[in-house]
C-alpha positions as CSV (number, residue, x, y, z in Angstrom):
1,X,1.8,47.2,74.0
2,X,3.1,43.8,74.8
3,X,3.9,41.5,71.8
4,X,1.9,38.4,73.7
5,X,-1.1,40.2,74.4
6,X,-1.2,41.1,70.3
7,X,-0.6,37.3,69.5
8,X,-3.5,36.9,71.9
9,X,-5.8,39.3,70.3
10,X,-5.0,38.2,66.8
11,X,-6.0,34.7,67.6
12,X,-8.9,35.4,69.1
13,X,-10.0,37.3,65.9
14,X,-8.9,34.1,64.0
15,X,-11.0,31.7,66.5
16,X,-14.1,33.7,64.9
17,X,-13.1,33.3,61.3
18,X,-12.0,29.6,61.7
19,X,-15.6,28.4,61.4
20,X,-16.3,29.8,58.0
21,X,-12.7,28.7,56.5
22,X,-13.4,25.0,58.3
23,X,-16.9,24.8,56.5
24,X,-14.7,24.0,53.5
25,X,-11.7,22.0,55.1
26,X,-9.2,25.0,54.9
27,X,-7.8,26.4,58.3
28,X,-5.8,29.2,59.1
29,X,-2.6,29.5,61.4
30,X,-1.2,32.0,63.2
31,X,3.2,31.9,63.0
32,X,4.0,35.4,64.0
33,X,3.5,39.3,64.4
34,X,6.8,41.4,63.2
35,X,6.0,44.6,66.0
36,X,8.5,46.5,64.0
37,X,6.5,46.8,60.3
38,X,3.3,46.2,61.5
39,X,2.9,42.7,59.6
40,X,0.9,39.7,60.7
41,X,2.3,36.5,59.2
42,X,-0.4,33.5,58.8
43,X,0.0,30.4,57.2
44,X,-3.5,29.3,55.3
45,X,-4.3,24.7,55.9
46,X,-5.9,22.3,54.6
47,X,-8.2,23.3,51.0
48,X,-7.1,26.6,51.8
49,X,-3.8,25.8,51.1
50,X,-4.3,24.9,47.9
51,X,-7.3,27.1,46.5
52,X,-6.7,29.3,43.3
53,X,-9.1,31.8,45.6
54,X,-6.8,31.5,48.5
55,X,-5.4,35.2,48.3
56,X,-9.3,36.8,48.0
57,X,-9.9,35.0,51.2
58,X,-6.7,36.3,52.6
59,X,-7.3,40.2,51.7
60,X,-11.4,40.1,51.7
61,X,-12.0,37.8,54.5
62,X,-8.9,37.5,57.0
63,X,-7.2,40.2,56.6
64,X,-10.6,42.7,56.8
65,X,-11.1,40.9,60.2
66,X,-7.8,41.3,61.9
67,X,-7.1,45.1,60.6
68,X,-10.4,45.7,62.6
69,X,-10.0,43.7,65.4
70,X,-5.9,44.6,66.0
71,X,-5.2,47.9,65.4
72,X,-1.5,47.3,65.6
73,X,-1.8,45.4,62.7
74,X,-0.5,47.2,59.4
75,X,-0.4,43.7,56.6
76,X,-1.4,40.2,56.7
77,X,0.8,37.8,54.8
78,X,0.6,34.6,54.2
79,X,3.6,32.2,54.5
80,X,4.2,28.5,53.7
């Protein structure tokens, strides 16, 4: 499978769980997709950034989505 059409799948997932971060000024970034291990880097914005919860919306919310929605995707970590 071709690494851009990943990147394009994995943001479209994001584009649907942007709303619900954005309803309390946090944000979510996509900076890469590692083929090789399977792992989907992201980097969390805004009160996301900062928000002692940050993680359990990373694992429980993001994550959830994107292991559904891209198959190729093994882990989602977040990076600064």
């Amino acid at each position: 499978m071709d690494t851009k059409d990943i990147e394009k799948r994995i943001n479209k997932v994001l584009e649907e769980v942007r709303p619900h971060l954005q309803e309390d000024e946090g944000d979510v970034e996509f900076v890469r997709f590692e083929e090789l291990t399977g792992v989907c880097e992201l980097r969390l914005l805004g009160a996301c950034a900062t928000c002692p919860l940050a993680i359990m919306t990373l694992r429980a919310g993001i994550e959830r989505f994107l292991l559904k929605g891209v198959k190729e995707i093994k882990r989602v970590e977040a990076v600064k």
